[in-house]
C-alpha positions in Angstrom: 20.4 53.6 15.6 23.8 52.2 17.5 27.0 52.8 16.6 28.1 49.8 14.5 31.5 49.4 16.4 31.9 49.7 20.6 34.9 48.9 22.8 34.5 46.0 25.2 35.6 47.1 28.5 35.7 44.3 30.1 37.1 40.8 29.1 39.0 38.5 31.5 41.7 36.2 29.3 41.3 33.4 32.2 38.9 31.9 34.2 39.0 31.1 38.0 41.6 28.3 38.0 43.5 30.3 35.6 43.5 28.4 32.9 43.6 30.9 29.4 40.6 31.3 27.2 40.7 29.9 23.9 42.0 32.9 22.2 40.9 32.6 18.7 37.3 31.7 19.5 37.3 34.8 22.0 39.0 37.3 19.6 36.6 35.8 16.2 33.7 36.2 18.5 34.4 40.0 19.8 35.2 41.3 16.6 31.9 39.4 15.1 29.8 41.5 17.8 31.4 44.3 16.6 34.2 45.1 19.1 37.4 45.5 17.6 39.2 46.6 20.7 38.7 45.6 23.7 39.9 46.1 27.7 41.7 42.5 28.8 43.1 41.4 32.0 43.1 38.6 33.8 41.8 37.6 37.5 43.3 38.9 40.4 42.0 35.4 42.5 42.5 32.0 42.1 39.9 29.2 43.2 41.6 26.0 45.2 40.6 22.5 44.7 40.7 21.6 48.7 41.1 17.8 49.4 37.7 18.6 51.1 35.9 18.7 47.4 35.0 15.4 45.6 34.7 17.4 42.3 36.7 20.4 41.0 35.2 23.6 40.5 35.5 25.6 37.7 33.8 28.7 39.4 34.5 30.7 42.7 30.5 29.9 44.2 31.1 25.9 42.8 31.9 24.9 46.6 33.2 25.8 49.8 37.3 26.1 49.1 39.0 29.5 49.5 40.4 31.7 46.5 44.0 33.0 46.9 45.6 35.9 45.1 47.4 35.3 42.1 50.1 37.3 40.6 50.8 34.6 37.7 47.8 36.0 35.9 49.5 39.2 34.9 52.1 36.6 32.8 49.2 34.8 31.5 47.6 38.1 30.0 51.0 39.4 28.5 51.9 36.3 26.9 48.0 36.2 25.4 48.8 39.0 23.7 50.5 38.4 20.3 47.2 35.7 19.6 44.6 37.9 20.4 45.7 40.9 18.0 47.6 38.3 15.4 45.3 39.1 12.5 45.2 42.8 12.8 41.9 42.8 13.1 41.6 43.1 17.0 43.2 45.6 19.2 43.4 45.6 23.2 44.4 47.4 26.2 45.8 44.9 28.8 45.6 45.9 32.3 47.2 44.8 35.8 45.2 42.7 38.2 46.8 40.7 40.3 48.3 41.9 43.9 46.5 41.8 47.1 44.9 45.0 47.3 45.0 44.8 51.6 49.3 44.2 51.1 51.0 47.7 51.6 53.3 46.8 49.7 51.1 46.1 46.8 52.5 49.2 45.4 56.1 47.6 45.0 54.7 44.4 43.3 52.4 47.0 41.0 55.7 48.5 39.9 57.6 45.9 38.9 54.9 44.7 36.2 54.3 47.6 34.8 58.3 47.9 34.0 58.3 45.0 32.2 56.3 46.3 29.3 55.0 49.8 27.6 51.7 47.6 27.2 49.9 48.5 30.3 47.1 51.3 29.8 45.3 50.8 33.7 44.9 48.6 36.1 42.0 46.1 37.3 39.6 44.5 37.7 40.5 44.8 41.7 37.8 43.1 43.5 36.9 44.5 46.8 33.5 43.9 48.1 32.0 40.6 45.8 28.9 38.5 46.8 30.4 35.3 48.5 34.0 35.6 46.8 34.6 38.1 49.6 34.0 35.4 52.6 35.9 33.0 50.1 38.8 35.2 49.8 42.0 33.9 52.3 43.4 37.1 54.2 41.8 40.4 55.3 38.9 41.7 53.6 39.6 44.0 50.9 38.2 47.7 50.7 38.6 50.7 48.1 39.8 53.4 50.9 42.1 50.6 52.4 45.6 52.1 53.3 47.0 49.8 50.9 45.2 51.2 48.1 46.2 54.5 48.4 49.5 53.9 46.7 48.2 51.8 44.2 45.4 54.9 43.0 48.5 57.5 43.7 50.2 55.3 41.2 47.4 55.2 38.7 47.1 59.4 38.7 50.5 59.4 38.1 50.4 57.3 35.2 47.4 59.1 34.1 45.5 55.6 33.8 42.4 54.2 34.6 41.5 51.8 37.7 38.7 49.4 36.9 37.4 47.8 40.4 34.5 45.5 41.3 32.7 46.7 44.9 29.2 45.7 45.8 27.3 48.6 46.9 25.2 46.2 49.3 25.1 43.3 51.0 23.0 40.2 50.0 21.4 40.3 53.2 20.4 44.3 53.5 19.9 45.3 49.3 18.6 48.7 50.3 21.3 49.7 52.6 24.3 49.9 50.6 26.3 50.2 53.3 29.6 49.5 51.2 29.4 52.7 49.4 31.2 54.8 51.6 34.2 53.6 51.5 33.9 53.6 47.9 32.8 57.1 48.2 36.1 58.2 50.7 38.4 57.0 48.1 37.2 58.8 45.0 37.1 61.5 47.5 41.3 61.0 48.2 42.1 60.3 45.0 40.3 62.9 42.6 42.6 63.0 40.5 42.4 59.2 39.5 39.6 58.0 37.3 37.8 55.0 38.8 35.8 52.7 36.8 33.2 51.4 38.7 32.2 47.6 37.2 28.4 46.8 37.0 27.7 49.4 39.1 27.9 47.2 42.0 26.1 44.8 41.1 26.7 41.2 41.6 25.3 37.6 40.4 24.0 37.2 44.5 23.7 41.1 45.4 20.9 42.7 43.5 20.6 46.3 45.6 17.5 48.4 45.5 17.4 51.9 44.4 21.0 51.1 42.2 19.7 53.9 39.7 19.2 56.5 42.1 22.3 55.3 44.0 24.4 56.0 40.2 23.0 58.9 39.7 24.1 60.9 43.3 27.4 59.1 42.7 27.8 60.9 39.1 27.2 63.8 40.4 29.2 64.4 43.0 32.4 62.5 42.1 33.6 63.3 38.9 36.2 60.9 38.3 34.1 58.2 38.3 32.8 56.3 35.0 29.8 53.6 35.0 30.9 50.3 33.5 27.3 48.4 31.8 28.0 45.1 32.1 27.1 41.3 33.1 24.2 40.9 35.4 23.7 45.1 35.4 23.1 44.7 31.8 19.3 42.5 32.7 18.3 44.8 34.8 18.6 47.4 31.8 17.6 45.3 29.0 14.9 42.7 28.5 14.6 41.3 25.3 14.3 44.2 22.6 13.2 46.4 25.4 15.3 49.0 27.1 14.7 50.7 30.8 14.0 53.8 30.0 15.4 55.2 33.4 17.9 54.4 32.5 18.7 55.9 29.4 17.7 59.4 30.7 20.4 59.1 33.0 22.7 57.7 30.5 22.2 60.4 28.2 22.3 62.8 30.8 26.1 61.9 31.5 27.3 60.6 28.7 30.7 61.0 29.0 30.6 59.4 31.8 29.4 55.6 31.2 31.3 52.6 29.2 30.2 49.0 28.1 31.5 45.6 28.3 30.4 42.0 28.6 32.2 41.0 31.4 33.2 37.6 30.1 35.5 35.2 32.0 37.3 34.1 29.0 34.1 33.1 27.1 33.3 33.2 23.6 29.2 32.6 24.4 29.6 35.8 27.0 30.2 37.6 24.3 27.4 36.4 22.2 25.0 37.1 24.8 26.1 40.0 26.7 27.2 42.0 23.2 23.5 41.6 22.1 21.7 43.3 25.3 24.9 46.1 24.5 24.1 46.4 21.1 20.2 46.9 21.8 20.8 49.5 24.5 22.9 52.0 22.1 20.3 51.5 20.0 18.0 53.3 22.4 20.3 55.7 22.5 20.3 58.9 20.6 23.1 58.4 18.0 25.6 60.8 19.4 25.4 59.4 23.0 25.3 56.2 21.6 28.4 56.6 20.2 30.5 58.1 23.1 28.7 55.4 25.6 30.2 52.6 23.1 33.6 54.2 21.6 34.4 57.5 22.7 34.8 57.2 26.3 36.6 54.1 26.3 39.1 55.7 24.3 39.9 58.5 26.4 40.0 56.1 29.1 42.6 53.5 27.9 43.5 54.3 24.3 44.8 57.2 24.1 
């Protein structure tokens, strides 16, 4: 049987036009699933309404207009704060999103925010390689063993904090190829002493790679500073109804220590609802013990300590 409680890892407090989520509803609905503390940040992207668009979008795949990098959303998150943990009975870990991870000076932006408050315990979610938001995204195209990002995972070693980062390990047009993972690969290989939290797996909505298990699996074992993130749509590939891949549980339990959960929600109390049940019906696959580090333990290594 699960562990009662786990630690949502990943919970954006805005959307994609950076509007805030309805705090209360989010924070009632977490700590109903069971997760009393939970990973926030917001979105380091923006979506534009262009003139060009009859009808505004909500999402970044609603129409043609490019997303810009936003560094408001850091604010946004900070000032969400004192809401979300107002009644004691939810506690979170805010992290830093929102600099353009090909600026070399990103490092000099990262700084600054993280001076303004003893909050911070990481940064991300930095979005590198993502389904169509990457052709979407104004500017150069964003890669985890940019020269940019070197600073910005220096920075996190020194700190001794986390980096969460989304990076497709595929494209939508060549699944079994995964020709993204090597630079993925190159900067874990840099940066060993930073841990890197790897969101879904690199999996998107739009890129569904082949072979992702067997892809994890090499990755785990030769880079030990990375840690799996379960979440969104890498949660149906592992969960169907009551039933859980069981695949995928040998390798979970395998390397426990080295796998976390979260729901992925963009600032969505029915995200929650949905994504917290498939989590809550893989650790209960789980022996107990794994179960437990895969839903608390970890996590709190990574950002509560």
């Amino acid at each position: 049987m699960a562990s009662a409680q786990w630690i949502d890892t990943h919970v954006h407090l805005v959307d994609f036009l950076q509007h805030p989520a309805a705090v209360h509803g989010l924070r009632d609905t977490l700590v109903d699933a069971g997760a009393q503390r939970a990973v926030v940040f917001g979105l380091p992207l923006k979506k534009k309404w262009s003139t060009a668009e009859p009808v505004r979008p909500d999402y970044y795949l609603d129409d043609n207009a490019p997303c810009h990098y936003h560094s408001l959303t850091d604010a946004i998150v900070l000032d969400l704060l004192p809401e979300l943990e107002s009644d004691g009975r939810l506690t979170v870990a805010p992290l830093v999103c929102g600099f353009d991870p090909t600026d070399r000076l990103a490092v000099e932006h990262l700084e600054f925010v993280w001076n303004r408050t003893d909050r911070w315990a990481g940064v991300g979610e930095v979005m590198f390689r993502h389904d169509d938001l990457t052709n979407l995204t104004l500017g150069e195209v964003p890669s985890p063993d940019h020269v940019a990002m070197d600073e910005v995972l220096a920075f996190c070693a020194e700190k001794q904090v986390p980096i969460s980062l989304h990076h497709d390990s595929a494209s939508m047009g060549m699944p079994g190829r995964h020709e993204y993972i090597g630079a993925l690969e190159r900067a874990l290989e840099r940066h060993r002493s930073t841990s890197v939290v790897w969101c879904h797996a690199g999996v998107s909505r739009r890129v569904d790679p082949s072979g992702q298990l067997g892809l994890v699996r090499e990755l785990l074992g030769r880079h030990p500073n990375l840690t799996v993130e379960l979440s969104w749509v890498l949660l149906d590939r592992i969960v169907d109804g009551s039933d859980v891949a069981a695949d995928w549980v040998e390798v979970i339990t395998r390397h426990r220590d080295r796998f976390v959960v979260g729901t992925d929600t963009v600032g969505r109390a029915e995200t929650v609802k949905t994504r917290g049940r498939q989590i809550r019906t893989l650790l209960g696959a789980l022996p107990v013990p794994v179960a437990h580090q895969v839903a608390v333990v970890n996590a709190e290594r990574l950002w509560f300590s």
